[in-house]
N, C-alpha and C positions, 0 to 999 in steps of 0.2 A: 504494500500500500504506500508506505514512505518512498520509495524508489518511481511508480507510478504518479504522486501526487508531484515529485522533484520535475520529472518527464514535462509534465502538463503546464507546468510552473515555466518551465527552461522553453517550450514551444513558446508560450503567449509573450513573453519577454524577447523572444526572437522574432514576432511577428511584428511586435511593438516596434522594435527598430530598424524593419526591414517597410513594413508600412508608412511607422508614422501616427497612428492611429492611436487617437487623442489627442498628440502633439501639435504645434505650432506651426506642422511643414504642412497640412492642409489648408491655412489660411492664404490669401494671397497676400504677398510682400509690393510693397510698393516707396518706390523713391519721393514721391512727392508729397508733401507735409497734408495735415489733417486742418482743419478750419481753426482759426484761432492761433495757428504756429507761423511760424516767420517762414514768408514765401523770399524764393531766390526770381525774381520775377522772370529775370530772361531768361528765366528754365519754362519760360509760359508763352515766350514768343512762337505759337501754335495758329493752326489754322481753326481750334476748338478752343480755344481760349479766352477771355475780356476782363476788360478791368471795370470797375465801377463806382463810381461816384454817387451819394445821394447825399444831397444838403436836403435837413431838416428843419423847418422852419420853429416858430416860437407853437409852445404848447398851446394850443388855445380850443375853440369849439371844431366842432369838426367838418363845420358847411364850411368855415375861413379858413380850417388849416390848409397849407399847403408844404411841399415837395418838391424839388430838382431832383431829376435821376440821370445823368450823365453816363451813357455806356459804351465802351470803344472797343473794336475787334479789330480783325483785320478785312472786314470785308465794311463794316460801318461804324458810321459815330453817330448816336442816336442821345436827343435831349427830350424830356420828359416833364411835363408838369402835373404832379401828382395832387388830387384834391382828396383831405380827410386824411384818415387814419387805416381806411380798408385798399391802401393803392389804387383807387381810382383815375385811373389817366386820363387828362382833359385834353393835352395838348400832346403833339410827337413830334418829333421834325430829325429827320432820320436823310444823312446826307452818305455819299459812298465813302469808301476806305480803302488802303490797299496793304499790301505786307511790308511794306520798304516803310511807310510810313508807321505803322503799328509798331514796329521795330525801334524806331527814331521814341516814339510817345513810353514804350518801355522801358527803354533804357534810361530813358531822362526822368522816370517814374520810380526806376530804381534807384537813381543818386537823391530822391528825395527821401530816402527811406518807407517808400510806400507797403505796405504790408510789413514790415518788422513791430514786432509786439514789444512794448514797454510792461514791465512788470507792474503791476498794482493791484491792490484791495479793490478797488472800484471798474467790476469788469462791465456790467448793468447796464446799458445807455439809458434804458427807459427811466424817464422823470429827471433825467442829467441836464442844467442847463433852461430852465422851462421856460424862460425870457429872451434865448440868444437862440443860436443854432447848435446843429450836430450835424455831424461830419460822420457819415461811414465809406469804410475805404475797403473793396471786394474785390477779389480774384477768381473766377471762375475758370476751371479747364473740365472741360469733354463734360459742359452740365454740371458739375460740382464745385461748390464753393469749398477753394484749399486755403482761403483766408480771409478774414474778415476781422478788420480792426475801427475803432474810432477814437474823436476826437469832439470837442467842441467848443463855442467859445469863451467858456467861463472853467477850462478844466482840461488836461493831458488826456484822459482816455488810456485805452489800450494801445492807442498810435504813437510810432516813434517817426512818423511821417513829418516833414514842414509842412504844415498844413496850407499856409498861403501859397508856396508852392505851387502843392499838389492843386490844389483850385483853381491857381493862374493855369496850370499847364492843359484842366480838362476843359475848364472854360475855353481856351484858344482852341479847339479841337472842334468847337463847334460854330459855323460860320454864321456872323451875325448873333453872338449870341447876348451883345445887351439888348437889340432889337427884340429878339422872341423872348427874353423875359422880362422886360421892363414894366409889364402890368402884375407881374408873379410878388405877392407882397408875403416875405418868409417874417416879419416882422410882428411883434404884436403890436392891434388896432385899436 
């Protein structure tokens, strides 16, 4: 029985390391960071990829509040006027794009420290700031957000971005863009 029990003991630990099974080596492994972790952004210069900007306006009711949503790939750069709290899009203006330039707006997104996480207690944005704006800073590849940081203007955030910066650079992304938002009031009224 003991020699019998040792047998069955010595298979199943054989099949464990020859399988895998339980282990770690059935998950899938992957190079590119998880949501919240410090993206290498020109590891994102992809044809599945975008960055994205949302400037959030002053807390207020939800028929006034308003939204900028700024999104650039390599095929376009798309502006957004967001009403409320449930992403209601009022406005779009969605101009072309192409790789050489998506290229040029990454790299210059990454000397901003765009996506690099700053350590802090205060990870929360909701109710950050309820007088000024906030500032979210997004990486998306192949559909999945590998990062997401902010900022806002009464407080550092999770971003270790320059925030005027980063704004200057997605604003100029979009042609005309005091013209399409100059009636968009992010202020409170």
């Amino acid at each position: 029985l003991i020699i019998f029990l040792t047998i069955a003991v010595g298979l199943v630990l054989l099949l464990v390391l020859i399988f895998g099974i339980g282990g770690d080596n059935n998950q899938k492994k992957t190079d590119k960071p998880a949501a919240n972790t410090p993206a290498v952004l020109t590891d994102y210069i992809t044809p599945d990829s975008k960055m994205v900007l949302t400037i959030d306006g002053t807390i207020n009711g939800d028929d006034i509040h308003r939204s900028i949503r700024i999104t650039v790939d390599h095929n376009n750069r798309e502006l957004e006027v967001i009403q409320g709290y449930q992403n209601n899009v009022i406005q779009r203006n969605t101009f072309i794009n192409n790789m050489n330039a998506y290229d040029s707006f990454v790299h210059a997104l990454q000397r901003t420290g765009f996506g690099k996480v700053r350590k802090t207690n205060d990870t929360d944005i909701r109710g950050v700031c309820a007088t000024g704006q906030r500032y979210t800073f997004e990486v998306y590849d192949d559909g999945k957000n590998v990062s997401r940081t902010w900022s806002a203007t009464c407080t550092k955030g999770t971003s270790m971005a320059m925030s005027p910066q980063v704004l200057a650079l997605f604003k100029a992304q979009i042609t005309g863009y005091g013209e399409l938002t100059k009636t968009v009031n992010l202020a409170a009224l």
